[in-house]
The first five atom37 places (N, CA, C, CB, O) and aatype in JSON, in Angstrom:
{
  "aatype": [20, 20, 20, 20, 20, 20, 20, 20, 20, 20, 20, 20, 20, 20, 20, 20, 20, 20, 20, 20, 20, 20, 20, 20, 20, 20, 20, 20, 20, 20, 20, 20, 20, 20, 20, 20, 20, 20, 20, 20, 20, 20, 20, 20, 20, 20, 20, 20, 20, 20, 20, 20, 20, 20, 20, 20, 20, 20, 20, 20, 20, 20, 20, 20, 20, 20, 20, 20, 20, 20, 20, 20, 20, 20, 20, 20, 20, 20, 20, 20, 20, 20, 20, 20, 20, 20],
  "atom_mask": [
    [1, 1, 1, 1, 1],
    [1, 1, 1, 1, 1],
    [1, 1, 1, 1, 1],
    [1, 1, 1, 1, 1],
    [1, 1, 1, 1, 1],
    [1, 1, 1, 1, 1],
    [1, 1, 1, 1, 1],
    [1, 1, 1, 1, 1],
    [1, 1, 1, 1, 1],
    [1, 1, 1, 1, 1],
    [1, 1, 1, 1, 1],
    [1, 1, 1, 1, 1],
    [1, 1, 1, 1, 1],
    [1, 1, 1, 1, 1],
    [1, 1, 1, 1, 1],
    [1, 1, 1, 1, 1],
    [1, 1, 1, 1, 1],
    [1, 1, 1, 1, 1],
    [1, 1, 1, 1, 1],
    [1, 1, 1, 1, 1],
    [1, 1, 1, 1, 1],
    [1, 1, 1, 1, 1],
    [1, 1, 1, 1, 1],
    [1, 1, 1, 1, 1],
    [1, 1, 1, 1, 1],
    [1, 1, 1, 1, 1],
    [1, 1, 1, 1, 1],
    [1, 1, 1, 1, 1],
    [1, 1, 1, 1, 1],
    [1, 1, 1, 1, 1],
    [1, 1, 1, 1, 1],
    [1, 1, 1, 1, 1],
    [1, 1, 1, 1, 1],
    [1, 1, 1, 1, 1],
    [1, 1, 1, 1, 1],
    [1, 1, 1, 1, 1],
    [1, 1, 1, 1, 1],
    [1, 1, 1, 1, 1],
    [1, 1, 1, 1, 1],
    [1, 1, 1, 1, 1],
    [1, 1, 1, 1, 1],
    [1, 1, 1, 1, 1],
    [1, 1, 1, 1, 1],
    [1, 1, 1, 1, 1],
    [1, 1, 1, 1, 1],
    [1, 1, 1, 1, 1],
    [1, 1, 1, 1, 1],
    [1, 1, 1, 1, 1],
    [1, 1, 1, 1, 1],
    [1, 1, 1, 1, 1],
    [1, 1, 1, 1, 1],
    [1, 1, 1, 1, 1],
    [1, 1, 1, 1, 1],
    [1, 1, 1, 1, 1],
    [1, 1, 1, 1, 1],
    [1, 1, 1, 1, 1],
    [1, 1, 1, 1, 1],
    [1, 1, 1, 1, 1],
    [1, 1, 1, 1, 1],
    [1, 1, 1, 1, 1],
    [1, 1, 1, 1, 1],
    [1, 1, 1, 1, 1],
    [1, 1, 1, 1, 1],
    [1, 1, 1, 1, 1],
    [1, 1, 1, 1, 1],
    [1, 1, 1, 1, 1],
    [1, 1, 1, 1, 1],
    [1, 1, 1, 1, 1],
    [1, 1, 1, 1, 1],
    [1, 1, 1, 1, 1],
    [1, 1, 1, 1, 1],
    [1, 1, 1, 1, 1],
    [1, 1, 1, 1, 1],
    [1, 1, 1, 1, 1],
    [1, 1, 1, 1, 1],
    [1, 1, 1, 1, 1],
    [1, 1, 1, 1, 1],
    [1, 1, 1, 1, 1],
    [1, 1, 1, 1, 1],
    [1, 1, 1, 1, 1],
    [1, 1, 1, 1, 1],
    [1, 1, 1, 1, 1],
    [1, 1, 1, 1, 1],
    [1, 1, 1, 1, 1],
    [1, 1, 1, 1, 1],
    [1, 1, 1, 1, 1]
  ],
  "atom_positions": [
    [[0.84, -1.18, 0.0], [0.0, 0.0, 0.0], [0.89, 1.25, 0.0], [-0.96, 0.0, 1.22], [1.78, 1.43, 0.82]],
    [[0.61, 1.95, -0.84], [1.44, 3.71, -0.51], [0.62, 4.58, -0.02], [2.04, 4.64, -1.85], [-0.51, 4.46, -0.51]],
    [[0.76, 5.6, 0.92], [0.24, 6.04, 1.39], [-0.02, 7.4, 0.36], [0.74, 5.94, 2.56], [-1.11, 7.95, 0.2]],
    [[0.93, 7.68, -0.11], [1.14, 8.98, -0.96], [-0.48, 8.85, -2.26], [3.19, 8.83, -1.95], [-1.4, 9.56, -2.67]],
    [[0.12, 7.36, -2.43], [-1.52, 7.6, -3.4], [-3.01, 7.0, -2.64], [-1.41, 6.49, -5.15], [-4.11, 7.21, -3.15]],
    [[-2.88, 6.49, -1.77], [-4.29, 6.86, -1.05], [-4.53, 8.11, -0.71], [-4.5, 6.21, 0.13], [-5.59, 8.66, -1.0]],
    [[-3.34, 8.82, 0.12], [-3.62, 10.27, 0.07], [-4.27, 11.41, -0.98], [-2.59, 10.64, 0.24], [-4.97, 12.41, -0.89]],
    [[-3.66, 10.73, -1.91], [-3.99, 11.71, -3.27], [-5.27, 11.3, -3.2], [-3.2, 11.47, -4.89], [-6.1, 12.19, -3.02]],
    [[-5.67, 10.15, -3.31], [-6.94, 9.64, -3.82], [-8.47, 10.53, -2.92], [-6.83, 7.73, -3.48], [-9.6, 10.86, -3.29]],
    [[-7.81, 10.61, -1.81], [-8.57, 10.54, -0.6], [-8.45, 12.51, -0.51], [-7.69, 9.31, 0.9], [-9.06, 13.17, 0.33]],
    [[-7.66, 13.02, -1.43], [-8.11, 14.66, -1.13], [-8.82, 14.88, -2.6], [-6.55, 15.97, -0.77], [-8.39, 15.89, -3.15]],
    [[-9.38, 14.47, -3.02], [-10.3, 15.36, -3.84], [-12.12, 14.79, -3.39], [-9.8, 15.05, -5.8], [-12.65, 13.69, -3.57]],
    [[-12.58, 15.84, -2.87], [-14.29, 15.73, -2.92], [-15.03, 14.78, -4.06], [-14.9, 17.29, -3.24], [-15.84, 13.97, -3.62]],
    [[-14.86, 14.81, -5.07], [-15.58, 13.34, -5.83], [-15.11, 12.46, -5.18], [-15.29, 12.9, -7.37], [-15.78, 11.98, -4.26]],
    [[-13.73, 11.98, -5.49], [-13.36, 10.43, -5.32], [-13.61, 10.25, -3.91], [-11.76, 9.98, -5.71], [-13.48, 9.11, -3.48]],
    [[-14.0, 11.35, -2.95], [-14.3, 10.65, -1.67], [-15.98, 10.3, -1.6], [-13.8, 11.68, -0.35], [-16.43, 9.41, -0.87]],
    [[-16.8, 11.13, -2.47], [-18.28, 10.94, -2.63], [-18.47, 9.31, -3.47], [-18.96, 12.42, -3.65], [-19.32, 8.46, -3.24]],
    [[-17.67, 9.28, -4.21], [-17.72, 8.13, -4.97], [-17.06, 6.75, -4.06], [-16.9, 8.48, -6.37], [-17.36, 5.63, -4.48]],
    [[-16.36, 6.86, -3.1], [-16.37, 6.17, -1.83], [-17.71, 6.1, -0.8], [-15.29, 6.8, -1.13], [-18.05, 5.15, -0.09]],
    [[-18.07, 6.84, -0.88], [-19.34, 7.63, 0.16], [-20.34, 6.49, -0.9], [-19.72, 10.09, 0.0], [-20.74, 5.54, -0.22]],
    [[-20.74, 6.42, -2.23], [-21.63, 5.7, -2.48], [-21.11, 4.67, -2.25], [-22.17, 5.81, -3.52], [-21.73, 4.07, -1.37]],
    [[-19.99, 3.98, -2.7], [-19.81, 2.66, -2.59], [-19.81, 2.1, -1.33], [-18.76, 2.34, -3.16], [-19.83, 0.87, -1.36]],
    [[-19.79, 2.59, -0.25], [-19.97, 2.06, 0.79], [-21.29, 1.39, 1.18], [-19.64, 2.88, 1.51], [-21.51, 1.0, 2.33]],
    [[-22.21, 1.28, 0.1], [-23.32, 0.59, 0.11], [-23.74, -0.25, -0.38], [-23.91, 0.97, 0.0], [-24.85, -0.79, -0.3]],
    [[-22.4, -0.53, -1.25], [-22.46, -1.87, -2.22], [-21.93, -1.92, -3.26], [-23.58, -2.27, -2.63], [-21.76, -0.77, -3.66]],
    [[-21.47, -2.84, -4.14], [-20.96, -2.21, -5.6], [-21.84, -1.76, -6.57], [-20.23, -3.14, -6.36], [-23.02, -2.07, -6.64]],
    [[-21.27, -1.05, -7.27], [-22.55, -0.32, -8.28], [-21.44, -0.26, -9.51], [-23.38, 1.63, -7.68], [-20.22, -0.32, -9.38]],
    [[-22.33, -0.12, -10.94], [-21.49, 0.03, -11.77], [-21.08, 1.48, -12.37], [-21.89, -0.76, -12.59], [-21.59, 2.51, -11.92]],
    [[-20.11, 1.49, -13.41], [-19.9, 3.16, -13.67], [-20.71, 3.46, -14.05], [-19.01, 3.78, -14.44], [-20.71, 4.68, -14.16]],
    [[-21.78, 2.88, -14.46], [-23.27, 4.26, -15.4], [-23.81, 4.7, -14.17], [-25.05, 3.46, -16.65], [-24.18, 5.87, -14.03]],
    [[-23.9, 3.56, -12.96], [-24.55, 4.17, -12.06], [-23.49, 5.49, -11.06], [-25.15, 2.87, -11.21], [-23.84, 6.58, -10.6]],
    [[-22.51, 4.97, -11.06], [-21.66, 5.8, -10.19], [-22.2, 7.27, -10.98], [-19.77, 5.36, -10.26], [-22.64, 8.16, -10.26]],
    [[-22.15, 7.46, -12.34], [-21.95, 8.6, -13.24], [-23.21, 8.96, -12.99], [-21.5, 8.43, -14.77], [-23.42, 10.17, -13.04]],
    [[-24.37, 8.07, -12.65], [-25.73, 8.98, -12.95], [-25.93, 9.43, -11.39], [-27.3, 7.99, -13.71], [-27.04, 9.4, -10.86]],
    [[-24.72, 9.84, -10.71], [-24.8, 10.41, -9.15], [-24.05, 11.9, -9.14], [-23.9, 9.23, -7.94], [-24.0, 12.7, -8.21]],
    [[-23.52, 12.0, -10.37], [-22.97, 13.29, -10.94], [-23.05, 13.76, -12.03], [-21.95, 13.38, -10.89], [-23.26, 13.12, -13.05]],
    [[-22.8, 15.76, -11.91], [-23.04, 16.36, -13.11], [-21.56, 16.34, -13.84], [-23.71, 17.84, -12.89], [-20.76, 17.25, -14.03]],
    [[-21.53, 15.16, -14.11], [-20.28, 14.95, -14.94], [-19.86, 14.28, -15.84], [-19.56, 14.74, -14.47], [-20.51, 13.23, -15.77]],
    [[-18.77, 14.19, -17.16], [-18.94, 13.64, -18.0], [-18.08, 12.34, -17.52], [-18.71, 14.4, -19.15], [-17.14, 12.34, -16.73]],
    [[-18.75, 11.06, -18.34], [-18.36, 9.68, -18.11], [-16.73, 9.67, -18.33], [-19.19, 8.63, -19.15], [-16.04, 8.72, -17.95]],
    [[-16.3, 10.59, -18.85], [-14.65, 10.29, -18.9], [-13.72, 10.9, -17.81], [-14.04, 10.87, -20.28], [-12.54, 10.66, -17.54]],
    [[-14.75, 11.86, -17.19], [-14.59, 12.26, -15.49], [-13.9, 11.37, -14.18], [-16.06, 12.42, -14.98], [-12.91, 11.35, -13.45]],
    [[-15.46, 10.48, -14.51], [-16.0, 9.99, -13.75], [-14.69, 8.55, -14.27], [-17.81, 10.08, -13.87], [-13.73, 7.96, -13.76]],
    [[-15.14, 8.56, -15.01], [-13.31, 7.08, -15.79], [-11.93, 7.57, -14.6], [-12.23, 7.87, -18.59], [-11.24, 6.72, -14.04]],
    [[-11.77, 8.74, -14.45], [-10.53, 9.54, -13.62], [-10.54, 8.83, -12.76], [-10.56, 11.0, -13.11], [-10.23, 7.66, -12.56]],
    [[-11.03, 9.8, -12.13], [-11.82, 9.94, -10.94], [-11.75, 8.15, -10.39], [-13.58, 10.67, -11.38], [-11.06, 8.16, -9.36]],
    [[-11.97, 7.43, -10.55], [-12.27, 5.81, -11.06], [-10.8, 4.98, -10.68], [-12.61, 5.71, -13.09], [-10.43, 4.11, -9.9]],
    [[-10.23, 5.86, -11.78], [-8.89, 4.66, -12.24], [-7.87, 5.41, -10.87], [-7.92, 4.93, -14.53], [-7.05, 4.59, -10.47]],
    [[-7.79, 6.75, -10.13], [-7.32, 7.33, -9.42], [-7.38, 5.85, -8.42], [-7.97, 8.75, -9.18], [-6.42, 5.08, -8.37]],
    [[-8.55, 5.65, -7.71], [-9.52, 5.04, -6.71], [-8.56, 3.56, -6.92], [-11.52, 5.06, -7.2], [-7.94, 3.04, -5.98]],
    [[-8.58, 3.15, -7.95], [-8.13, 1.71, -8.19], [-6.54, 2.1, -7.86], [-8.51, 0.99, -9.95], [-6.09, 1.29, -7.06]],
    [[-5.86, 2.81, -8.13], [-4.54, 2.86, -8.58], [-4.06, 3.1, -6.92], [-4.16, 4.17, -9.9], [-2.86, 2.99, -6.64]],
    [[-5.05, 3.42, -5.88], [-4.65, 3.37, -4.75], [-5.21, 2.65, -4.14], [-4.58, 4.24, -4.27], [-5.43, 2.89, -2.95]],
    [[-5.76, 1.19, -4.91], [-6.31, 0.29, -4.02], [-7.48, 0.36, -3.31], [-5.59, 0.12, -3.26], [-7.97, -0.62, -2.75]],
    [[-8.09, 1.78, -3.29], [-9.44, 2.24, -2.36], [-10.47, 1.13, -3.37], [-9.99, 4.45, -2.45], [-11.6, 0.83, -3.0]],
    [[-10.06, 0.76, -4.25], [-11.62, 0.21, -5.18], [-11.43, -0.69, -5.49], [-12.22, 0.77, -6.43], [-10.24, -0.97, -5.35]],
    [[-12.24, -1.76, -6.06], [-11.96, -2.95, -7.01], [-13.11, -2.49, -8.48], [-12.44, -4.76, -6.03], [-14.13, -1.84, -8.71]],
    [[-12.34, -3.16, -9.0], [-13.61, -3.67, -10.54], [-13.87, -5.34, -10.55], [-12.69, -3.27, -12.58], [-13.26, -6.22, -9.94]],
    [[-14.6, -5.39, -11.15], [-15.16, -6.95, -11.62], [-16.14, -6.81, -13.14], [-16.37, -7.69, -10.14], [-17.34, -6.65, -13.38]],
    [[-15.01, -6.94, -13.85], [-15.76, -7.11, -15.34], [-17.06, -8.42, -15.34], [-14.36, -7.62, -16.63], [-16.75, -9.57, -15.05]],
    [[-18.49, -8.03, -15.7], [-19.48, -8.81, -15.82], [-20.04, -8.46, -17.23], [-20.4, -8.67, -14.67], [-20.57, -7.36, -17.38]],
    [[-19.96, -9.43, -18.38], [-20.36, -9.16, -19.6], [-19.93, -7.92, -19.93], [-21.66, -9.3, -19.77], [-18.75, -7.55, -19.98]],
    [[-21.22, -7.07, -20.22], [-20.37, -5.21, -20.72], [-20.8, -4.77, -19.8], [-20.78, -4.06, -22.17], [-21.71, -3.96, -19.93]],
    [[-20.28, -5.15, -18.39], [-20.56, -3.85, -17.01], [-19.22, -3.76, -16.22], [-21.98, -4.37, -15.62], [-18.76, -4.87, -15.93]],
    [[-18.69, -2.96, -15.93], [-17.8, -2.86, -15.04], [-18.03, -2.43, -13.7], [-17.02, -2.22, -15.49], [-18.12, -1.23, -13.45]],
    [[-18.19, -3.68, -12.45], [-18.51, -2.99, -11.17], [-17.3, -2.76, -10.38], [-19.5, -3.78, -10.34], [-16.28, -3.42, -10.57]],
    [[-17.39, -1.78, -9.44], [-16.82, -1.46, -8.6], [-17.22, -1.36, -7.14], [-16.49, -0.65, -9.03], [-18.31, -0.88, -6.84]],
    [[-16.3, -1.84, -6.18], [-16.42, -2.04, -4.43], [-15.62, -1.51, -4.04], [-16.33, -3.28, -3.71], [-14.6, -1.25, -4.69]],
    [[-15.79, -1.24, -3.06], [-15.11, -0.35, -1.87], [-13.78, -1.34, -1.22], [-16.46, 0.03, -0.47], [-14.3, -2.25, -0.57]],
    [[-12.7, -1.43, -1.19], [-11.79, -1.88, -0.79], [-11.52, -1.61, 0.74], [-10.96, -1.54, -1.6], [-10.53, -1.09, 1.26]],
    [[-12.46, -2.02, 1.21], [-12.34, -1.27, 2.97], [-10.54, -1.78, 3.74], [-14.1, -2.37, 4.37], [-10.04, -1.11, 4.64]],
    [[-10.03, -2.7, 3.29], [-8.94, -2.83, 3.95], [-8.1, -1.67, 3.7], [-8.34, -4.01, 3.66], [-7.27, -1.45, 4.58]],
    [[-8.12, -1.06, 2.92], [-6.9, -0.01, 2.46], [-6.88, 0.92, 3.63], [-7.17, 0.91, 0.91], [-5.91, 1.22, 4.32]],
    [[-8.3, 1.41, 3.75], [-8.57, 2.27, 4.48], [-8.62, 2.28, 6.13], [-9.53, 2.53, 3.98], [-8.45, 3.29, 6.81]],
    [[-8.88, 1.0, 6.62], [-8.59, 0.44, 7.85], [-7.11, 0.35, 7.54], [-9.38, -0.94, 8.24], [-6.83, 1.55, 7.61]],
    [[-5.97, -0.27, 7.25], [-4.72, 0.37, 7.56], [-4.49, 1.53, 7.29], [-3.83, -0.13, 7.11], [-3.56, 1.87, 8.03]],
    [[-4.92, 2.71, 6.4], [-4.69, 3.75, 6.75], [-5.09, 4.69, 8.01], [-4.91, 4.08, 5.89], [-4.32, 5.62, 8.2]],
    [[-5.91, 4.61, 8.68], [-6.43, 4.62, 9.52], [-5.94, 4.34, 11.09], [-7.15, 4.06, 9.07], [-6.01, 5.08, 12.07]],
    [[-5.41, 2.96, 10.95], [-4.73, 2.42, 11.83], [-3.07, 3.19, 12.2], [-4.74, 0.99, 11.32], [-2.42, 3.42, 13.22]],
    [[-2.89, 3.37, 10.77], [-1.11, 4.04, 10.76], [-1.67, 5.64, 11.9], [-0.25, 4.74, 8.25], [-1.21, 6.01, 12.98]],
    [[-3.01, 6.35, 10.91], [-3.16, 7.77, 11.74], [-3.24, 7.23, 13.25], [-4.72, 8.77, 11.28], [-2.44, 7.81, 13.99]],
    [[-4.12, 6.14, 13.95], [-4.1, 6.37, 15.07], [-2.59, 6.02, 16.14], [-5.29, 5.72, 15.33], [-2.26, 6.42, 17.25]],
    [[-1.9, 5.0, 15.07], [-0.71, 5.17, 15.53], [0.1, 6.22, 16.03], [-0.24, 4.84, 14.86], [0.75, 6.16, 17.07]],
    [[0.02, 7.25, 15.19], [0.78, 8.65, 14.91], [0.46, 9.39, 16.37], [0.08, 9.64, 13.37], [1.29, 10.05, 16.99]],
    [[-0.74, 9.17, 16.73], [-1.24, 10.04, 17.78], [-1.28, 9.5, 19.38], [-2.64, 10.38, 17.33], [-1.89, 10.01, 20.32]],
    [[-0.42, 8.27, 19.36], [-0.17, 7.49, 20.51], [0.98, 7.82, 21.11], [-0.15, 6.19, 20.27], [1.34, 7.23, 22.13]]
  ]
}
């Protein structure tokens, strides 16, 4: 895990809203996209950011691409902050 790109991942307001939905289940990108005023190649960013720091998964199903919330990333990140403050 790097912290540098969860960090990144984890300071911009979409990619944390787009965490914020997935925390309810996986959904696919049309749906992620029809939760914003934004264009689907945005929302692709925004996306591949999320994966590239491990916060997400995909699972190709026929022509859908879903995505889940990778909760472990974030429980060790988490764990390192409460470290810091011990």
């Amino acid at each position: 895990m790097s912290f540098q790109k969860t960090f990144k991942a984890l300071s911009d307001p979409v990619r944390r809203q787009i965490l914020d939905l997935l925390k309810n289940g996986r959904m696919s990108a049309g749906e992620i996209a029809g939760s914003f005023q934004m264009t689907g190649a945005t929302i692709s960013y925004h996306l591949k950011i999320l994966k590239q720091a491990d916060l997400v998964t995909e699972t190709r199903e026929k022509n859908f691409i879903y995505y889940e919330l990778n909760a472990s990333v974030l429980e060790e990140t988490i764990l390192w902050l409460k470290d810091l403050t011990a």
